[in-house]
C-alpha positions in Angstrom: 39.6 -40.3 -94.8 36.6 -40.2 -93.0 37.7 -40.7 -89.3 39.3 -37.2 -88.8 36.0 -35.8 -90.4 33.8 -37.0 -88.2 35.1 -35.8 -84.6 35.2 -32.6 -86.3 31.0 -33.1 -86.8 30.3 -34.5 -83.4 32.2 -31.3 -81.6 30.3 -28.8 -83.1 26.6 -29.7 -81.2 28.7 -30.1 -78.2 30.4 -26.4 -78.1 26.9 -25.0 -79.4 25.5 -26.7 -76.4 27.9 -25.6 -73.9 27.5 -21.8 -74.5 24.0 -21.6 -73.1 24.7 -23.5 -70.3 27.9 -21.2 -69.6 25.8 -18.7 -69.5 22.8 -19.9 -67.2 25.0 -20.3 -64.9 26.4 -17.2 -65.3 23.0 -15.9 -64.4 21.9 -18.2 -61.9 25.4 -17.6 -59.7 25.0 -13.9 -60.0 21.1 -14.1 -58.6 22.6 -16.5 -55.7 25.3 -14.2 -54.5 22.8 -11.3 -54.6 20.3 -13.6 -52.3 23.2 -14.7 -49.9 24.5 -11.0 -49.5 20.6 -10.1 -48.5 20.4 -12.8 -46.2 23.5 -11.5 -44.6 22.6 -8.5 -43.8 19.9 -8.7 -40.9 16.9 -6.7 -39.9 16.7 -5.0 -36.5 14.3 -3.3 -34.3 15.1 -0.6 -32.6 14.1 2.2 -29.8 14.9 5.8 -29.6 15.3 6.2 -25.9 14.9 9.2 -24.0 15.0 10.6 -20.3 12.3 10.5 -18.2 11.4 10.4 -14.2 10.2 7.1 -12.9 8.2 5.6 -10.2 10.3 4.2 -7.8 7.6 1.8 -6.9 7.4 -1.5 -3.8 5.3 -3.7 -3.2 5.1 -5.0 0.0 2.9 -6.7 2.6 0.3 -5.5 4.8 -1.7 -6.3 7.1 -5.5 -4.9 8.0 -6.2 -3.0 11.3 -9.2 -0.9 12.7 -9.6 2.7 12.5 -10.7 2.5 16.1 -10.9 -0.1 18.5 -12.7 0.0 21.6 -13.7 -2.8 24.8 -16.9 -2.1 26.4 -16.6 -2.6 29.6 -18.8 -2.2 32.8 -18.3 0.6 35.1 -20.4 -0.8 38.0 -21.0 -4.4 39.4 -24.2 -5.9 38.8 -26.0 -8.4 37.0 -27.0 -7.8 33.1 -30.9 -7.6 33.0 -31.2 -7.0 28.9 -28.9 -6.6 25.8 -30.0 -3.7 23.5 -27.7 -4.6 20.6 -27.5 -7.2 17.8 -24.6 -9.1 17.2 -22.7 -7.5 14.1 -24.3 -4.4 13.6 -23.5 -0.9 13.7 -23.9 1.1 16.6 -23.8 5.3 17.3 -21.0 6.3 20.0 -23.6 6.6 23.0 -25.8 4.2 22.6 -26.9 2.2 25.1 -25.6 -1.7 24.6 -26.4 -3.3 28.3 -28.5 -2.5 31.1 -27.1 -3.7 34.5 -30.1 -4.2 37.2 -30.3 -0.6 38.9 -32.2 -1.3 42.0 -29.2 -0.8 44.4 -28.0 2.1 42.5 -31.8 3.7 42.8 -31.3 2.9 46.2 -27.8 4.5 47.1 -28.9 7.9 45.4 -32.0 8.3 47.2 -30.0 7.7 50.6 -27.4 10.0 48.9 -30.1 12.7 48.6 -31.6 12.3 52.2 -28.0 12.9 53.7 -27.7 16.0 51.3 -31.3 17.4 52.8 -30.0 16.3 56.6 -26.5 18.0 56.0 -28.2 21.3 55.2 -30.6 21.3 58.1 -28.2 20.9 60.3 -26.1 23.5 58.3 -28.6 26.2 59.0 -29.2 25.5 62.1 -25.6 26.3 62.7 -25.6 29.1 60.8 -28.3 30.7 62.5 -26.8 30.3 65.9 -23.6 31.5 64.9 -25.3 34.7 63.5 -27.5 35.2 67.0 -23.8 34.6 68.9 -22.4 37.2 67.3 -24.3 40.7 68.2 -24.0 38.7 72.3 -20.2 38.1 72.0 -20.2 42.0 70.9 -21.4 43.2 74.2 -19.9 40.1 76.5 -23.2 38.5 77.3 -21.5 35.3 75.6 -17.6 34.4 75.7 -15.9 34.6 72.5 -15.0 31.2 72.7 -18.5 30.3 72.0 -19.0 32.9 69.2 -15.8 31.3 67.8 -17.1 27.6 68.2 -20.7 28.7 67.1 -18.6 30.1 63.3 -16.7 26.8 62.5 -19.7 25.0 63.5 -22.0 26.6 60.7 -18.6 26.5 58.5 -18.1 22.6 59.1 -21.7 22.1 58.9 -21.6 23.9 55.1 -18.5 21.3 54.6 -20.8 18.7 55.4 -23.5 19.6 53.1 -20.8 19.9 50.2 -20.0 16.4 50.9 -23.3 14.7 51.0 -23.6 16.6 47.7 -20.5 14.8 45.8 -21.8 11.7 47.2 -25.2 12.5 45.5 -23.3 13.2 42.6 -21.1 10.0 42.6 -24.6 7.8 43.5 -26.2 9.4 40.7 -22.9 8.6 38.4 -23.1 4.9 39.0 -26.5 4.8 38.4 -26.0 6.0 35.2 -23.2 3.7 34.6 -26.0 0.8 34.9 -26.4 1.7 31.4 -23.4 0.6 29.4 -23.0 2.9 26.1 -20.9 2.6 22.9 -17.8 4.3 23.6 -17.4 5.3 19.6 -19.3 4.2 16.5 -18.4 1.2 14.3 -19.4 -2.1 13.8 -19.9 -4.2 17.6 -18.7 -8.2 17.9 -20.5 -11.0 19.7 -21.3 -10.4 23.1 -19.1 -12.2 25.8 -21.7 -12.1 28.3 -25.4 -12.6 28.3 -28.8 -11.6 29.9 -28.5 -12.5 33.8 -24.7 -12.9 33.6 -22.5 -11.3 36.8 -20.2 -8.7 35.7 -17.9 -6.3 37.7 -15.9 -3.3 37.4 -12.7 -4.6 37.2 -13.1 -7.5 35.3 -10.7 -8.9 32.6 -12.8 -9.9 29.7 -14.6 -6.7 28.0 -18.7 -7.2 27.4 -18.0 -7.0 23.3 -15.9 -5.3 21.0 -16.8 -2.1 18.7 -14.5 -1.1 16.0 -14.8 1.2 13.5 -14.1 -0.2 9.6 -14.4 3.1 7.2 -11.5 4.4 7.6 -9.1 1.6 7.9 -5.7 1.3 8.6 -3.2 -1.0 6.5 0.1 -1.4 8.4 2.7 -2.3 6.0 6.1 -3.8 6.8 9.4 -2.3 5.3 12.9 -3.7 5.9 14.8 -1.1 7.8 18.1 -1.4 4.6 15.3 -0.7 2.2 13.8 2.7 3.7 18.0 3.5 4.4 18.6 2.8 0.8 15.9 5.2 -0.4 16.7 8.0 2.2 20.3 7.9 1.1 18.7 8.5 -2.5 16.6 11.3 -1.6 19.7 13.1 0.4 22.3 12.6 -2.9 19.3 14.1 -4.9 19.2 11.6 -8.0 15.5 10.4 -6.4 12.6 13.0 -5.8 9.9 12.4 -3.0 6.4 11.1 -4.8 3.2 11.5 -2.8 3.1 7.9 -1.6 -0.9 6.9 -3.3 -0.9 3.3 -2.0 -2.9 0.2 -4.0 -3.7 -3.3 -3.0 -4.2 -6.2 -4.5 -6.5 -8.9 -1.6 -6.1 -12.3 -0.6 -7.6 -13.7 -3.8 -5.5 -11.6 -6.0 -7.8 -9.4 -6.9 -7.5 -5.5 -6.8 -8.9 -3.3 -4.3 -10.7 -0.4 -5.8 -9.8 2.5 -3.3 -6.6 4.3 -3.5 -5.1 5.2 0.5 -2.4 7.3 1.6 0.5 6.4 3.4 0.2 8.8 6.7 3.4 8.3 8.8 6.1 5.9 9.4 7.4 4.5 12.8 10.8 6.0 14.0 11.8 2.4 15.0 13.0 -0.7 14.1 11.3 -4.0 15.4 14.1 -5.9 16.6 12.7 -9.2 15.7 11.8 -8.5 12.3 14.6 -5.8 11.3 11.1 -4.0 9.8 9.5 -0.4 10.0 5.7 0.0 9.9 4.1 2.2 7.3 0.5 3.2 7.8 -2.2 3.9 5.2 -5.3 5.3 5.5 -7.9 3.7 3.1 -11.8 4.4 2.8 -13.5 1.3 3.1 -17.6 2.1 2.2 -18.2 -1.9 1.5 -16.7 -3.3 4.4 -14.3 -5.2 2.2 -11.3 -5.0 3.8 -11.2 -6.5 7.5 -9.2 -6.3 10.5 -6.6 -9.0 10.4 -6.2 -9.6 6.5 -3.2 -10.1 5.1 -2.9 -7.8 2.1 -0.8 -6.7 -0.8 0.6 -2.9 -1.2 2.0 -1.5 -3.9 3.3 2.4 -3.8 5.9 5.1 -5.5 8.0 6.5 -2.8 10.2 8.0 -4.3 10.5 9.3 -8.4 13.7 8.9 -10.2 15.1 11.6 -12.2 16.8 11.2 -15.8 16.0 7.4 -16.3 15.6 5.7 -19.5 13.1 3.5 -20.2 14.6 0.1 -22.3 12.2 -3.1 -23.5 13.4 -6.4 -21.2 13.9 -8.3 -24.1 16.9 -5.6 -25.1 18.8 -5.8 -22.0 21.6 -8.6 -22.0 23.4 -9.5 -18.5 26.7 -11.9 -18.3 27.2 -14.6 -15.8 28.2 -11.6 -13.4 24.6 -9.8 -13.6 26.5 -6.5 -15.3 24.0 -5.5 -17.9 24.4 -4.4 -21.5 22.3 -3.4 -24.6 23.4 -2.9 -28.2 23.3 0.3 -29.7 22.7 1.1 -33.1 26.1 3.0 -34.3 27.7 4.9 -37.0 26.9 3.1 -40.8 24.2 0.7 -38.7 26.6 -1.6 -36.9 25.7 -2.5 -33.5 27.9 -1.6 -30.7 27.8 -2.8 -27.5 27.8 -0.7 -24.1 27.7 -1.6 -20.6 24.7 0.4 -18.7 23.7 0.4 -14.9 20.1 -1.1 -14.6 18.7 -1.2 -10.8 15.1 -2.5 -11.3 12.3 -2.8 -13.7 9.3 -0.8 -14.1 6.5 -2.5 -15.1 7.7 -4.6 -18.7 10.9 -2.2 -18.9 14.3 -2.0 -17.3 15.3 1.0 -15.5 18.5 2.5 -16.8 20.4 4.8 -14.8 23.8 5.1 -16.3 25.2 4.5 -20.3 22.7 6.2 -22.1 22.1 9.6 -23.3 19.1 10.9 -25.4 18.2 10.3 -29.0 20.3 6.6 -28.2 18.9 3.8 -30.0 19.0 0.9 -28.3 18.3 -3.1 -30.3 15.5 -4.7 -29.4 14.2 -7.2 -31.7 16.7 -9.1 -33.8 19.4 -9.4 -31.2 20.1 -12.9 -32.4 21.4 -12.2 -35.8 22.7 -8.9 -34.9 27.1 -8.9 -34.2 29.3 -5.6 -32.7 30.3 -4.4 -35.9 28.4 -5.9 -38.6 25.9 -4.0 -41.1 22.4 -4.4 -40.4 18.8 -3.0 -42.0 17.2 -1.1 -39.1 13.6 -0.5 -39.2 11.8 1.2 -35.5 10.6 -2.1 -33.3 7.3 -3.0 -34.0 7.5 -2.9 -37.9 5.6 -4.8 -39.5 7.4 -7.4 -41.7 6.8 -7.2 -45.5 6.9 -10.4 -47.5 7.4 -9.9 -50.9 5.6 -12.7 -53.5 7.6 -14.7 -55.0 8.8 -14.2 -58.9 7.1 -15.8 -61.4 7.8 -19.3 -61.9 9.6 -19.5 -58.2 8.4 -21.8 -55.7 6.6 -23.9 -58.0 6.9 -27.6 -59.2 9.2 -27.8 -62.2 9.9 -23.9 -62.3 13.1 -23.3 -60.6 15.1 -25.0 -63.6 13.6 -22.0 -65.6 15.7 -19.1 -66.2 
């Protein structure tokens, strides 16, 4: 009699037991389904793009040249009695650098002079007869042969003094010459011959070299398909001309302060390079920049119409190099779309074809983020927001704790 009545007892704790449980779990399953569903649906940043012109900007090498350049040379032969310069210093256009001994030039011009005064003695000597032949030949006391001869002796005599002149001239010329000037300003080189040295006219080797450093040119080297591909681009009218400002960046890296101007470029090719040469004009008030250096230049030659700016990090390309971004589409699922981006500009790609205004494109999140699938979208750069957690979560011993 007792045996069927005590199963009966021992059930009833169990069932009473159960129904708690039942519905923990109840509880606990419904708070884990919510918690997956959020953590399937991602968060995104995003950019509104829109159409803008951009730089079309190169960067290519240079190299340093003078403003001016100029060889002094000697005129005359003689030997160098003094220098009047120093070494690396600036000197005026006309001032006197050498001074060639001038003894046989003093010389030649005084001789030069006595000619002149013996030409024009004997020039008016002639003269005068030819005037006292000329009332004679009138009434026959002389022949007019001699009248005739008397004229183009006075007339040859007059040649003679213009002669003796020019070689005056040309004595007083060279002397001159003994002193050897600066043919333009700028900043003279170490000089290649010194005091008491022999030096001609036609020698090879200049005395020194003067070249003027503010202005200065930068020559800058451009591949010959390059400036084709950006001519093409100004002729189909997609690419505007831009006022080509030119920076550099020097041998260390650095930046150059002063901003030149690209003046003209050369109408041909090098053959052994395949290059054209740009030239900039740059000021150069420090002396900085120096003939010879090899330099970096950076400059917009041309502006690009209707671009759209797009973050690096949201621009995708396949094994192919086609690029792609993800756009945000209808309900928030990304969709993907094939775009045409040349170049970068800066920490952005360039895109010139598969986008349109008011697109926005995915930029953070591209990880998590599928074609097709629902995502939270927020604008890039958001900042995150952590929400505590509930009371009794994340503690020891609280997560059994409904």
């Amino acid at each position: 009699m007792l045996s069927p009545i005590l199963p009966a007892r021992r059930t009833v704790p169990g069932i009473a037991l159960m129904v708690p449980l039942i519905l923990l779990a109840g509880c606990g399953g419904g708070q884990a389904n919510d918690a997956r569903k959020a953590k399937r649906t991602p968060t995104v940043g995003y950019v509104v793009v829109k159409p803008t012109n951009v730089a079309d900007t190169t960067e290519l090498t240079g190299r340093v040249t003078a403003y001016q350049t100029s060889e002094v040379r000697p005129q005359v032969s003689g030997l160098i009695r003094r220098r009047l310069f120093a070494e690396g210093s600036l000197v005026r256009q006309g001032q006197t650098l050498y001074e060639i001994d001038p003894s046989l030039f003093v010389a030649a011009v005084n001789q030069a002079r006595a000619n002149v005064q013996a030409a024009q003695a004997q020039a008016e000597a002639a003269r005068v007869q030819a005037e006292r032949f000329k009332p004679l030949a009138e009434i026959q006391a002389v022949s007019a042969q001699d009248y005739t001869n008397a004229v183009a002796s006075a007339r040859q005599s007059a040649a003679q003094v213009a002669q003796a002149r020019a070689a005056l001239q040309t004595a007083q010329v060279n002397l001159r010459f003994t002193r050897v000037p600066a043919p333009i300003s700028g900043r003279i080189g170490r000089s290649l011959f010194t005091q008491g040295a022999l030096v001609t006219a036609n020698q090879a080797n200049p005395l020194a070299l003067i070249q003027r450093l503010d202005p200065i040119f930068v020559d800058i080297q451009q591949s010959s398909g390059e400036l084709l591909a950006l001519r093409r681009a100004l002729s189909s009218g997609g690419v505007l001309p831009a006022k080509a400002r030119v920076t550099l960046k020097l041998e260390d890296g650095t930046d150059y302060g002063e901003t030149g101007e690209v003046e003209f470029t050369e109408v041909t090719v090098d053959p052994a390079t395949g290059t054209v040469t740009l030239r900039a004009r740059f000021n150069n008030p420090r002396g900085i920049l120096l003939p010879g250096m090899f330099v970096r230049a950076q400059f917009a030659q041309g502006l690009t119409t209707g671009a759209f700016l797009v973050p690096q990090q949201g621009v995708s390309r396949d094994a192919k190099g086609n690029a792609s971004v993800l756009l945000l589409g209808p309900g928030n699922k990304p969709v993907a779309r094939t775009v045409v981006a040349p170049r970068t500009h800066g920490t952005d790609w360039v895109v010139t074809q598969g986008l349109k205004a008011g697109d926005r494109v995915i930029t953070e999140g591209l990880l998590a983020a599928k074609p097709g699938m629902a995502v939270k979208a927020v604008p890039a750069g958001s900042p995150q927001r952590i929400k505590a957690p509930a009371k009794g979560q994340g503690t020891p011993g609280g997560g059994g704790r409904g």
